[in-house]
KOLBA-139444 format. One record per residue (C-alpha): residue number from 1; y negated, x negated, z; residue in one letter. Coordinates in Angstrom, 1 decimal. Layout:
REC num     yy     xx     zz residuo
REC NUM      Y      X      Z       A
...
//
This chain:
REC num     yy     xx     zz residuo
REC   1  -36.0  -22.9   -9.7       X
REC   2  -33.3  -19.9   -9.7       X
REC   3  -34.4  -16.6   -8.1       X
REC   4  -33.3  -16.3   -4.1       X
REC   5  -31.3  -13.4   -5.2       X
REC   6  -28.3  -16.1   -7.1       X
REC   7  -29.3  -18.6   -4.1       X
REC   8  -25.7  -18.2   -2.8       X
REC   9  -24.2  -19.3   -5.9       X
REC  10  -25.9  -23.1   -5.5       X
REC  11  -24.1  -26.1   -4.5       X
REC  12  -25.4  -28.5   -2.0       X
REC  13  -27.0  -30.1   -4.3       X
REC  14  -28.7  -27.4   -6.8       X
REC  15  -26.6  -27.1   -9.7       X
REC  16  -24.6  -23.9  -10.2       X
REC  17  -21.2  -23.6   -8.5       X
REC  18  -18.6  -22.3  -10.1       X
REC  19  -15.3  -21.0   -8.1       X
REC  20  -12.0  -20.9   -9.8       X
REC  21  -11.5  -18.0   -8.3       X
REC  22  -13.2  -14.8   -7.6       X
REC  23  -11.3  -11.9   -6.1       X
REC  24  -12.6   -8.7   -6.0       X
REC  25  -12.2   -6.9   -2.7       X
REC  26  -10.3   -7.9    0.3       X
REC  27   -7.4   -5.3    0.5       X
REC  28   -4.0   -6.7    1.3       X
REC  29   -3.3   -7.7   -2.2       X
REC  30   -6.2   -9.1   -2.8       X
REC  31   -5.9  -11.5    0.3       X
REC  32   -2.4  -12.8   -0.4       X
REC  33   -3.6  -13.5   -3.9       X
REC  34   -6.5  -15.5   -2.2       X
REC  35   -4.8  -17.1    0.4       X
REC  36   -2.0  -18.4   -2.2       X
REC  37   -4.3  -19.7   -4.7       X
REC  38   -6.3  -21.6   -1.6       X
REC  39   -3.0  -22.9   -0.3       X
REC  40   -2.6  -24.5   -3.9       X
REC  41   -5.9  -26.5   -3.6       X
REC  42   -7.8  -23.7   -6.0       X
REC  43  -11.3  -22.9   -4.6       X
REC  44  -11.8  -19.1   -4.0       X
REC  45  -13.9  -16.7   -2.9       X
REC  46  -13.6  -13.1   -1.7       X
REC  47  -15.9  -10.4   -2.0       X
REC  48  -15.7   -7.3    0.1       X
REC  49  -17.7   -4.2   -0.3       X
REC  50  -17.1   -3.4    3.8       X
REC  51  -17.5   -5.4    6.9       X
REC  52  -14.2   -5.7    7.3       X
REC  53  -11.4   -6.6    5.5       X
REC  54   -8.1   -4.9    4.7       X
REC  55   -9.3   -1.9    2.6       X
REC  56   -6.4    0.7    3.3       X
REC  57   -4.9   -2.0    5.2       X
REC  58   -8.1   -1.7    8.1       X
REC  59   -9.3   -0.4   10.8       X
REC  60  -12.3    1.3   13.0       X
REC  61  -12.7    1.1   16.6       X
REC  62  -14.1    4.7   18.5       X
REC  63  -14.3    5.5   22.1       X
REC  64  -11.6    3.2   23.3       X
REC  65   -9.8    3.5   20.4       X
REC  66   -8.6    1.1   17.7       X
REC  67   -7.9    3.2   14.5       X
REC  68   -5.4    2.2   11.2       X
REC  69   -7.2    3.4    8.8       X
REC  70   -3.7    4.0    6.8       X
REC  71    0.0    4.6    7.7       X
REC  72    1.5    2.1   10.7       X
REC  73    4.9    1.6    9.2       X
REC  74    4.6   -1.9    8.0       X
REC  75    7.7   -3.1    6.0       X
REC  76    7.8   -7.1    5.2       X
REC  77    7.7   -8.9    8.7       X
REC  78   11.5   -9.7    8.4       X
REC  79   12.2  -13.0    9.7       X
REC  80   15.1  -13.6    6.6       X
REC  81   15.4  -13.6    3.1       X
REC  82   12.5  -13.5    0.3       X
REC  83   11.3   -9.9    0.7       X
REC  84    9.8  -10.8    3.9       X
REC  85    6.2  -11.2    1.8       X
REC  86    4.0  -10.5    4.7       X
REC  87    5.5  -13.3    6.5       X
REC  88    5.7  -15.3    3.7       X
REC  89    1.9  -14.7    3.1       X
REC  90    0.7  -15.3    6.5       X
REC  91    3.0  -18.5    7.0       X
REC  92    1.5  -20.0    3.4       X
REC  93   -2.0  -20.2    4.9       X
REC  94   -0.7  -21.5    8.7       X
REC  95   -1.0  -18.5   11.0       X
REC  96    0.9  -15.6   12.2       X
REC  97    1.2  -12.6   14.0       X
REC  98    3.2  -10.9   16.6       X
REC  99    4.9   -7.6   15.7       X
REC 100    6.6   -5.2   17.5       X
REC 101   10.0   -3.9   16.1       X
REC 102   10.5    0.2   15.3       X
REC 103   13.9    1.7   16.1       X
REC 104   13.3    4.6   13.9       X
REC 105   11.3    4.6   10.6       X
REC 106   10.8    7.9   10.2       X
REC 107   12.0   11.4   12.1       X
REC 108   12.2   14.1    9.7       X
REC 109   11.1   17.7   10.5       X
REC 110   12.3   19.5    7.6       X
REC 111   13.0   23.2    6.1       X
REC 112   16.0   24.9    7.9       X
REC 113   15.8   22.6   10.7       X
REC 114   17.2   19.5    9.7       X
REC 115   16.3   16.8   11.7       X
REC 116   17.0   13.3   10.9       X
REC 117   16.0   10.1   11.7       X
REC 118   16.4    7.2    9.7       X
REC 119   17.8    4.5   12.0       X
REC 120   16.7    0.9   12.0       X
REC 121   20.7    0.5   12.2       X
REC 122   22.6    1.3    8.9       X
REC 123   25.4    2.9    9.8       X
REC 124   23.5    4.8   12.6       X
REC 125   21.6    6.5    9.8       X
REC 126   24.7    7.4    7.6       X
REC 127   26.0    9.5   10.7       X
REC 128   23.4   10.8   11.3       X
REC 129   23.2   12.1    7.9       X
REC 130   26.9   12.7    7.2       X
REC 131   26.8   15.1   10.1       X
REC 132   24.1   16.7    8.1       X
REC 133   26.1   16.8    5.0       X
REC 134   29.7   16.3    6.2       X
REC 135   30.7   17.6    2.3       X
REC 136   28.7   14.3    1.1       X
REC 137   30.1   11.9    2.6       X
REC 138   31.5   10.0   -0.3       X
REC 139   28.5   10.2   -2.3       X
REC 140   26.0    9.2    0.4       X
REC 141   27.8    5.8    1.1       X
REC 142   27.6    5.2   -2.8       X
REC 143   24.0    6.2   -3.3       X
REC 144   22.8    4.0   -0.3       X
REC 145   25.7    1.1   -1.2       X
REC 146   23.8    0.8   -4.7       X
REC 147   20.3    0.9   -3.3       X
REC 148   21.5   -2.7   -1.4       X
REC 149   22.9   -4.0   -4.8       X
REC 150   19.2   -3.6   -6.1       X
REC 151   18.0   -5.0   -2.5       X
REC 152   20.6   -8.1   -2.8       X
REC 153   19.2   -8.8   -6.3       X
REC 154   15.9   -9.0   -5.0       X
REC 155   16.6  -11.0   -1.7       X
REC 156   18.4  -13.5   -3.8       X
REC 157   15.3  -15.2   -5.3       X
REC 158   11.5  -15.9   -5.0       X
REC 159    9.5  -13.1   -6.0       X
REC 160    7.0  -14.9   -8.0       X
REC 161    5.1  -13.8  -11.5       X
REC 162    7.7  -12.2  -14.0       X
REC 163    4.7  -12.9  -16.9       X
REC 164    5.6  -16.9  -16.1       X
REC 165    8.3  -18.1  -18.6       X
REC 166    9.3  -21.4  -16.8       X
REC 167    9.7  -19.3  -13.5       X
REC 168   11.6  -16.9  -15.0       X
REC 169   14.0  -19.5  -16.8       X
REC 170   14.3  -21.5  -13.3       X
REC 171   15.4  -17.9  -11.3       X
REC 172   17.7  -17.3  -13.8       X
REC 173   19.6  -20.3  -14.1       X
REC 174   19.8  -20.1   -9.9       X
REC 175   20.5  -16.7   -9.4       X
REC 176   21.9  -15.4  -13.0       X
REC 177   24.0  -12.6  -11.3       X
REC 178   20.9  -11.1   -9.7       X
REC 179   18.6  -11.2  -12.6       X
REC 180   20.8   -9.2  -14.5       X
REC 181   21.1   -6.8  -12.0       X
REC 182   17.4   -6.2  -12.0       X
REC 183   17.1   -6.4  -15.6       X
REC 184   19.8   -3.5  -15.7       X
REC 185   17.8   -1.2  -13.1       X
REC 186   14.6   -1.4  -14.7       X
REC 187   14.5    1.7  -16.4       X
REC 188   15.9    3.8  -14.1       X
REC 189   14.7    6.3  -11.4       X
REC 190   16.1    7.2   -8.5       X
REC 191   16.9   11.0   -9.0       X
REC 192   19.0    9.4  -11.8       X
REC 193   21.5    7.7   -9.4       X
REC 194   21.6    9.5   -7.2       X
REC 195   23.7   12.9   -9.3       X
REC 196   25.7   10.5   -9.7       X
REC 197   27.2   10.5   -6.3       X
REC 198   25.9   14.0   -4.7       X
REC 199   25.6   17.5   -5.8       X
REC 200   24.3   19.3   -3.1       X
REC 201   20.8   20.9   -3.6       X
REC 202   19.3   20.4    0.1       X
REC 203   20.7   16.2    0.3       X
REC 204   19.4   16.0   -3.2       X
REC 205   15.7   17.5   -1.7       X
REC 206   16.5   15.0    1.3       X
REC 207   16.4   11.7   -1.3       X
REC 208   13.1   13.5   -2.5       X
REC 209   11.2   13.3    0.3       X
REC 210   12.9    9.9    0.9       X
REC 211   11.0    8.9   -2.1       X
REC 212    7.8   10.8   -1.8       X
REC 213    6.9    9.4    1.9       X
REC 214    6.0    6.4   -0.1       X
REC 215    6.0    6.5   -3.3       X
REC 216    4.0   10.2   -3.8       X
REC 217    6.6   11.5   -6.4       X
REC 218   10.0   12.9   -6.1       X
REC 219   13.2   10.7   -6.8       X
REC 220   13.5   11.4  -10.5       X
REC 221   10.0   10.0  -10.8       X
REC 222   10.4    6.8   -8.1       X
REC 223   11.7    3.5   -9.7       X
REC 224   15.2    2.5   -8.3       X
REC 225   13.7   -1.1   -8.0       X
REC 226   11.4    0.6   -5.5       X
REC 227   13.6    2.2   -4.0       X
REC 228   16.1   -0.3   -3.4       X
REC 229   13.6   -2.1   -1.5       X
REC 230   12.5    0.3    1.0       X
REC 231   15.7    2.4    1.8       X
REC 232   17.6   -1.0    2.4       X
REC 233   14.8   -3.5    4.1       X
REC 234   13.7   -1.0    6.6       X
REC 235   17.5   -2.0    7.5       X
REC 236   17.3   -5.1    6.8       X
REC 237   13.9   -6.7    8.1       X
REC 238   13.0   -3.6    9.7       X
REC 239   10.2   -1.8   10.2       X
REC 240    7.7   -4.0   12.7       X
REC 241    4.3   -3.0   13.9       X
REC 242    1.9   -6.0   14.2       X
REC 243    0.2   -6.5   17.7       X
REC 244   -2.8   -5.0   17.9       X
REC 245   -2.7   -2.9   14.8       X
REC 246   -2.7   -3.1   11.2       X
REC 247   -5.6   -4.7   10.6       X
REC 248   -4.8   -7.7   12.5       X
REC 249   -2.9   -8.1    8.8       X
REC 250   -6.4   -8.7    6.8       X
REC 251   -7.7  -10.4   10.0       X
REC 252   -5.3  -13.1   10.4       X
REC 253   -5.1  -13.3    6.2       X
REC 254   -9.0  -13.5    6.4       X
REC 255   -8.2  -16.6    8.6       X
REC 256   -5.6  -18.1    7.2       X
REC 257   -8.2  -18.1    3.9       X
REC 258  -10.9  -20.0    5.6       X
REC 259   -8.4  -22.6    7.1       X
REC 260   -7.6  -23.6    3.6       X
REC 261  -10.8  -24.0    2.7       X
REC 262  -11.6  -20.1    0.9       X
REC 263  -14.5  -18.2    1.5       X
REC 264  -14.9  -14.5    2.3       X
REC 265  -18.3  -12.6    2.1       X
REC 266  -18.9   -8.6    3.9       X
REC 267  -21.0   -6.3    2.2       X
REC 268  -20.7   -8.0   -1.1       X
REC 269  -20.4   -4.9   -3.5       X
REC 270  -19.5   -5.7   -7.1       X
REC 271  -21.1   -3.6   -9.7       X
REC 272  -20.3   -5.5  -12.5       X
REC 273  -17.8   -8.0  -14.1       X
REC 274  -19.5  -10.4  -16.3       X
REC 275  -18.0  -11.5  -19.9       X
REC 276  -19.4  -13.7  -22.8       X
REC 277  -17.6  -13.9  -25.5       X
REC 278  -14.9  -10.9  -24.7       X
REC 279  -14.1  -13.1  -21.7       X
REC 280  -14.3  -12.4  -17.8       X
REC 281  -16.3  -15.2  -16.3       X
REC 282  -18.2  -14.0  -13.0       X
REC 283  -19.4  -10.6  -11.5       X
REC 284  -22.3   -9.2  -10.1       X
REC 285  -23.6   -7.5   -7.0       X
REC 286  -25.2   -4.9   -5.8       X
REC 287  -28.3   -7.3   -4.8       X
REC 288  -28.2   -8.6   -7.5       X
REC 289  -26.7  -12.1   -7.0       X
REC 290  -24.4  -13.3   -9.4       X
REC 291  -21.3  -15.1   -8.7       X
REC 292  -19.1  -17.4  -11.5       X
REC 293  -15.4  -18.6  -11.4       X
REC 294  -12.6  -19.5  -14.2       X
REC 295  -10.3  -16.7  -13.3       X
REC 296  -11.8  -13.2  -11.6       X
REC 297   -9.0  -11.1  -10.1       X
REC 298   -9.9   -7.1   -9.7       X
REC 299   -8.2   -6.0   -6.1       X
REC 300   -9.8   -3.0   -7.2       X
REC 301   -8.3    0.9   -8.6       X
REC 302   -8.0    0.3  -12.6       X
REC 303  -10.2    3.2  -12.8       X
REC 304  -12.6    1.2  -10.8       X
REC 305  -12.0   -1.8  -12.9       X
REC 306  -11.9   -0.7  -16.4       X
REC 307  -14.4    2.4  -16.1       X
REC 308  -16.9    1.0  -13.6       X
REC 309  -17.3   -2.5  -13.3       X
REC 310  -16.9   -2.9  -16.9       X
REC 311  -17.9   -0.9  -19.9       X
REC 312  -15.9    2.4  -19.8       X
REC 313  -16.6    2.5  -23.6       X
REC 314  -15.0   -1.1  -24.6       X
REC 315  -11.6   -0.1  -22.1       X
REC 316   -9.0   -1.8  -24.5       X
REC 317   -6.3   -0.2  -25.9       X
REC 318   -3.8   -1.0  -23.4       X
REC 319   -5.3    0.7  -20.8       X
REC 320   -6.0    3.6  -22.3       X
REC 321   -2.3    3.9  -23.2       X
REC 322   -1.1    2.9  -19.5       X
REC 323   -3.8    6.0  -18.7       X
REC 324   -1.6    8.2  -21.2       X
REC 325    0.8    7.3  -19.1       X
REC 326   -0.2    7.3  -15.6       X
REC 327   -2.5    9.6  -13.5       X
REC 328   -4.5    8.7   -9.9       X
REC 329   -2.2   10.2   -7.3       X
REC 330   -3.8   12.7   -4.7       X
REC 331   -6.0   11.3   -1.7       X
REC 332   -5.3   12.0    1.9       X
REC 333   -7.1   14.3    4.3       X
REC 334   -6.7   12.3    7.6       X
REC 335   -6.7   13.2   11.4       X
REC 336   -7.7   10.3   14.1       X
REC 337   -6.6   11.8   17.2       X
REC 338   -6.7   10.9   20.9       X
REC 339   -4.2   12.8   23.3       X
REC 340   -3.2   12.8   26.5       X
REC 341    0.1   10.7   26.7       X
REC 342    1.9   13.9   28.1       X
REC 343    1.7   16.1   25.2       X
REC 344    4.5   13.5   24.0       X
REC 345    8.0   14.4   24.1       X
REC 346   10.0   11.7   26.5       X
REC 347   12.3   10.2   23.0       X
REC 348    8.9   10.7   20.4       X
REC 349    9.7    8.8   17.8       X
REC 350    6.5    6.6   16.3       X
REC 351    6.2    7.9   12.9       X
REC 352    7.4   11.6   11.8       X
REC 353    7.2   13.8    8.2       X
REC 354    6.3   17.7    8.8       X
REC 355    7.7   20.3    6.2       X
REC 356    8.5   24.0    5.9       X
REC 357    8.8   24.5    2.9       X
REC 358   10.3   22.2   -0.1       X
REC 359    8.6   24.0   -3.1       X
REC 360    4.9   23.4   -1.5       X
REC 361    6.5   19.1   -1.0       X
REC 362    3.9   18.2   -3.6       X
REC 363    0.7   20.5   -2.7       X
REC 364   -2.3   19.6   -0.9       X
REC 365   -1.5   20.0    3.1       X
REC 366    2.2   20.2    1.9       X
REC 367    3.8   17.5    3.5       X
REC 368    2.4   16.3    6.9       X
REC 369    2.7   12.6    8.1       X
REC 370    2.2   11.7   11.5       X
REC 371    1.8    8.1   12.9       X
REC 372    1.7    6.9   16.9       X
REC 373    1.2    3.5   17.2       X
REC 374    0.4    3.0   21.0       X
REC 375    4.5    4.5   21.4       X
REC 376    5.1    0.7   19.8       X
REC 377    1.6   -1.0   21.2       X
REC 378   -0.5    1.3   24.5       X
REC 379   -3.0   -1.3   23.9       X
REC 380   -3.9    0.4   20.8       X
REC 381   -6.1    3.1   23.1       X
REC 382   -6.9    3.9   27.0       X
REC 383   -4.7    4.4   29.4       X
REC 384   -2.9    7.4   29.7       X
REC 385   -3.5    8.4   26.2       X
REC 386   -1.6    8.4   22.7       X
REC 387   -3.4    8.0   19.1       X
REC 388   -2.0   10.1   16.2       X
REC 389   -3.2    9.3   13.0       X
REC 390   -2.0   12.5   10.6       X
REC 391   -2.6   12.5    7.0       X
REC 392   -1.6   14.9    4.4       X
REC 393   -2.0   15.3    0.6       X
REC 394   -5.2   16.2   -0.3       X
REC 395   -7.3   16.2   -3.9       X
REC 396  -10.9   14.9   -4.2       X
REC 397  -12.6   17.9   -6.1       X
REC 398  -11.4   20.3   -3.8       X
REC 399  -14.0   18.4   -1.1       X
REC 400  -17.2   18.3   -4.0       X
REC 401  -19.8   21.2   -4.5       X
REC 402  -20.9   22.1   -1.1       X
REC 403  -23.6   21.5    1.6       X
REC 404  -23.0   18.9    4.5       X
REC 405  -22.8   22.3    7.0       X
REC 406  -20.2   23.7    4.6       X
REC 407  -18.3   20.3    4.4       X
REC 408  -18.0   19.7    8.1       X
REC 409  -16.6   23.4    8.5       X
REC 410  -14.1   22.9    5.4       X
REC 411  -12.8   19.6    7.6       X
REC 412  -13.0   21.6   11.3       X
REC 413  -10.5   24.3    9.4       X
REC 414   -8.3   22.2    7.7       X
REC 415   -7.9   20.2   11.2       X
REC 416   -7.2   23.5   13.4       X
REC 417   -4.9   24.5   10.2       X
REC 418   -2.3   20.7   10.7       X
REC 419   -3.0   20.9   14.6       X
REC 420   -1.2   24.1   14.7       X
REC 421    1.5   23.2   12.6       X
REC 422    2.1   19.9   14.6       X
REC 423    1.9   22.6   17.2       X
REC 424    5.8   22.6   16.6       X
REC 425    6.8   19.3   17.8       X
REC 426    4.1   18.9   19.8       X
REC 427    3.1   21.6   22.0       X
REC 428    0.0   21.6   23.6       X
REC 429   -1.8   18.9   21.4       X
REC 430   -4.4   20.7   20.3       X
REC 431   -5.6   21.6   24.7       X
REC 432   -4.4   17.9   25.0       X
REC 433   -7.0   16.1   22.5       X
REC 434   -9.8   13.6   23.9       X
REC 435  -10.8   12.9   20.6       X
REC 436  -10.6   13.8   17.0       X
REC 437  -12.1   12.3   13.8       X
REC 438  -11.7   13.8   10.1       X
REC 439  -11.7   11.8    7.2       X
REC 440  -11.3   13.5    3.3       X
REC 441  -10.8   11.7    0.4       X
REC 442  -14.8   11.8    0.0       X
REC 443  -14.4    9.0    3.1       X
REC 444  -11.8    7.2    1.6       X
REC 445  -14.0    6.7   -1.4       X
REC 446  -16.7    6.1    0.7       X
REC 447  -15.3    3.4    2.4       X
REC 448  -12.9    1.7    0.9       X
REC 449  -14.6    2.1   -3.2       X
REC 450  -11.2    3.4   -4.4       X
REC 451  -11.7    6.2   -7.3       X
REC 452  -11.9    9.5   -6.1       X
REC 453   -9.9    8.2   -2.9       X
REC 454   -7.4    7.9   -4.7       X
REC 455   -4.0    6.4   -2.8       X
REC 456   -2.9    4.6   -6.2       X
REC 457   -1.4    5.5   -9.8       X
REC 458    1.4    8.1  -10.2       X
REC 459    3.6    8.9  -13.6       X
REC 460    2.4   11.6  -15.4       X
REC 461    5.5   12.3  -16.5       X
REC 462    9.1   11.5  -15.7       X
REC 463    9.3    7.3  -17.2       X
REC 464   11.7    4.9  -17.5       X
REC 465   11.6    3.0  -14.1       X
REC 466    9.0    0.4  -13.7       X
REC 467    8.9   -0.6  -17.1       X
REC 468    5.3    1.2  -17.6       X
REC 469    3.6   -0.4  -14.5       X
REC 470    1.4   -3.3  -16.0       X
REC 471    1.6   -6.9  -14.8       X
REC 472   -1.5   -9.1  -13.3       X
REC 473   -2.9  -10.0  -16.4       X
REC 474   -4.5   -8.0  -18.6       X
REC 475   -6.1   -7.7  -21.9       X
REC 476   -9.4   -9.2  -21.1       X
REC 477   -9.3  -13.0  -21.3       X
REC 478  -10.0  -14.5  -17.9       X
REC 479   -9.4  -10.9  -15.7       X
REC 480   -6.3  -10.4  -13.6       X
REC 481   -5.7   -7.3  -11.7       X
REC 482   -3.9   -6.9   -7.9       X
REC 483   -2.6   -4.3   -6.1       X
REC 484   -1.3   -0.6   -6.2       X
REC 485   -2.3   -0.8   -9.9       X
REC 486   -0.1   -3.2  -11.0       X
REC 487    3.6   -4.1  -10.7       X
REC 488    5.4   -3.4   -8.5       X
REC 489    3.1   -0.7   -7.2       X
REC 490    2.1    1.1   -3.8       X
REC 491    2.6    0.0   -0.1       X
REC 492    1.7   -3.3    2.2       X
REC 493    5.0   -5.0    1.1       X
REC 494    4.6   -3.6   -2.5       X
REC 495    1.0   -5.0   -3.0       X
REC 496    1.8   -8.0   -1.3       X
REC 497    4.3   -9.3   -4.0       X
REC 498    1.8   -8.3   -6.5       X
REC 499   -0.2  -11.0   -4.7       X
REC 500    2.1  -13.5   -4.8       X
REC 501    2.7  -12.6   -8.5       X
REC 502   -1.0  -12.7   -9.6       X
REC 503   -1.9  -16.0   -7.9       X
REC 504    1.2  -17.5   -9.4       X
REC 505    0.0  -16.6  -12.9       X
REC 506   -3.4  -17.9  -12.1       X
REC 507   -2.1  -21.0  -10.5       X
REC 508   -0.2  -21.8  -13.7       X
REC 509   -3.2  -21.0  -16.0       X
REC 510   -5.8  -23.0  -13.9       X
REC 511   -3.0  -25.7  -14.3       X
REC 512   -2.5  -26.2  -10.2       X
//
């Protein structure tokens, strides 16, 4: 009779069930992986670590208060084109979700006052910079014209698995044009094209802050791929909140799942991933229980994967190379704050970047970024107040080696240090706080099992575009990775085509 502790893995019947899927963790790549594979008839399970899902894509509910756990500017709810992936995602598994649509997706508070905000409307934005740079002009339209050629290319097809040779024959015969404009911005980063067009030393700063808001390196780091996406969708689709915050994202994935017959199980914490043979063919939790599938599909860091849940010693070569090649980015020291709704500004826009200096960009508490998501959705807290979620670089050894007295007065510091600079735009927000919670990158690992909190993988050095970033599978037989780690890297939209990527490639190989 098997032990109690691998009861779960039983059929009706007694005999040992065997998924065909596994997918380890429930962040947003993860779950679009899941919910495709269980729209194609594949049988799937979920495991999560937490008792919710969503992983940087969740949320926690205090006083009143309903949380993001990350940033609120949501690209992918488009209602057009292909790079619409949330929608896409949601729709696959027969539910959906109200969203709320943001004017602005980000007001800028930089060195030497310049202020701009980046319009939901095109040309809006262009004025608003050209006035900025009136010299520029010429090579602003150029640099933002090209960023929609790479946009075009990309809203022109499916955005399926590019390790599939019969989807990749199919897209190109359709949409022959586009492909080779993808193919031919590849290896190039942003900072690249954009001397091409401008020469002025503060605009050129401007694109790198445009860059690292998202993508955590300046442009001549970012790949134009990337960037094509984001500086012409939040255009395009837009920037759209979902109703009743980002975790309804997971929640209503988490649903969708079920509906198509998936399963999901909370505090399920994967220590190991099982081979025999060389080959992935189940995991193991924390209890103890044991779980089995054909494919098993790591939503986890690839630190976490390949130096934690399996043998750090047997990594293969290939990711010790893509390690040569890329480093974990910085984690985030975060602020969860409740104000009173008159320490706004009448015109606050709903998310903001704070910085006074461009050579300190990159450091820890360098650049500030500030989220309000009850200026798109009040429910979000109580009457009469605002939440600001404010995050900023911040480095996970720098919060190791001290006493739990000396850690909660490192974060009570570092919180008066960002009130006071918000201090700026927002005058009296620290006399108007009802509530404040700090979280360091020792929470983020804490919570959501990423590798030193990290936020995801960043070059090491300057590289050719996106042709470093690994695809799903990888060099274990069997294992398949999703998420930040893999192509075509970090954010909701980002992750979520790695989704639909991975459970393409899995579909194909299970033979659905």
């Amino acid at each position: 009779m098997p032990s109690v502790k691998k009861s779960l893995n039983l059929a009706a019947n007694g005999n040992l069930m065997e998924f065909d899927a596994i997918v380890i963790g429930s962040g947003i790549g993860g779950l679009v992986t899941a919910t495709q594979l269980a729209a194609k008839g594949a049988k799937v399970l979920v495991l999560e670590r937490y008792l919710i899902p969503g992983g940087s894509a969740g949320y926690f509910e205090r006083d009143g208060y309903r949380f993001d756990v990350g940033a609120s500017m949501i690209f992918g709810f488009g209602n057009k084109g292909t790079t619409n992936l949330l929608t896409r995602a949601l729709q696959a598994v027969n539910v959906s979700l109200e969203t709320i649509p943001d004017p602005v997706q980000i007001h800028y508070h930089l060195p030497e006052d310049l202020n701009i905000r980046v319009h939901r409307d095109y040309e809006k934005f262009l004025q608003e910079l050209i006035e900025n740079f009136p010299q520029e002009q010429h090579g602003i339209r150029q640099f933002y014209d090209e960023c929609w050629q790479v946009f075009n290319c990309l809203n022109a097809m499916d955005l399926l698995s590019l390790e599939e040779p019969r989807y990749l024959t199919r897209v190109f015969f359709q949409h022959p044009m586009a492909c080779l404009g993808l193919v031919k911005y590849l290896p190039k980063n942003v900072g690249d094209v954009a001397r091409k067009y401008i020469t002025d030393p503060t605009l050129l700063k401007f694109l790198d802050i445009e860059c690292y808001c998202w993508s955590v390196v300046p442009a001549d780091m970012t790949p134009m791929i990337n960037a094509g996406m984001v500086f012409s969708d939040r255009h395009y689709g837009g920037i759209n909140y979902p109703k009743g915050g980002v975790g309804q994202i997971a929640l209503k994935l988490v649903e969708g799942l079920e509906k198509a017959g998936g399963e999901i199980k909370y505090k399920a914490r994967v220590t190991k991933i099982i081979t025999e043979d060389g080959r992935a063919v189940g995991v193991k939790l924390a209890t103890g229980e044991e779980y089995r599938a054909k494919r098993i599909i790591s939503n986890a860091t690839r630190w976490d994967t390949f130096e934690h849940l399996l043998p750090a010693e047997e990594m293969p070569a290939t990711e010790k190379k893509w390690q040569q090649r890329y480093q974990k980015s910085p984690s985030f020291l975060s602020l969860h704050l409740g104000v009173a709704a008159d320490v706004l500004p009448l015109g606050t826009e709903c998310h903001h970047i704070v910085l006074e200096d461009w050579q300190k960009m990159e450091l820890p508490e360098g650049t500030i970024f500030v989220s309000i998501p009850t200026l798109l959705d009040p429910s979000l807290a109580p009457e009469g107040y605002h939440i600001l979620h404010v995050f900023t670089p911040s480095w996970f050894e720098d919060w190791q080696g001290m006493s739990e007295d000396e850690y909660e007065e490192k974060k009570e510091e570092a919180a008066g240090r960002i009130i006071e600079r918000l201090e700026n735009i927002f005058p009296g927000l620290d006399a108007g706080l009802d509530y404040m919670e700090v979280g360091t990158p020792r929470s983020h690992r804490r919570f959501l099992g990423r590798d030193d909190g990290t936020y995801g993988p960043i070059p090491r050095r300057k590289l050719a575009g996106l042709l470093g970033m690994p695809f799903n599978r990888t060099a274990i037989p069997g294992l398949y990775c999703v998420g930040d780690s893999t192509f075509p890297g970090q954010g909701l939209n980002a992750v979520a085509f790695s989704g639909f990527a991975c459970a393409h490639r899995v579909a194909v190989d299970l033979g659905l």
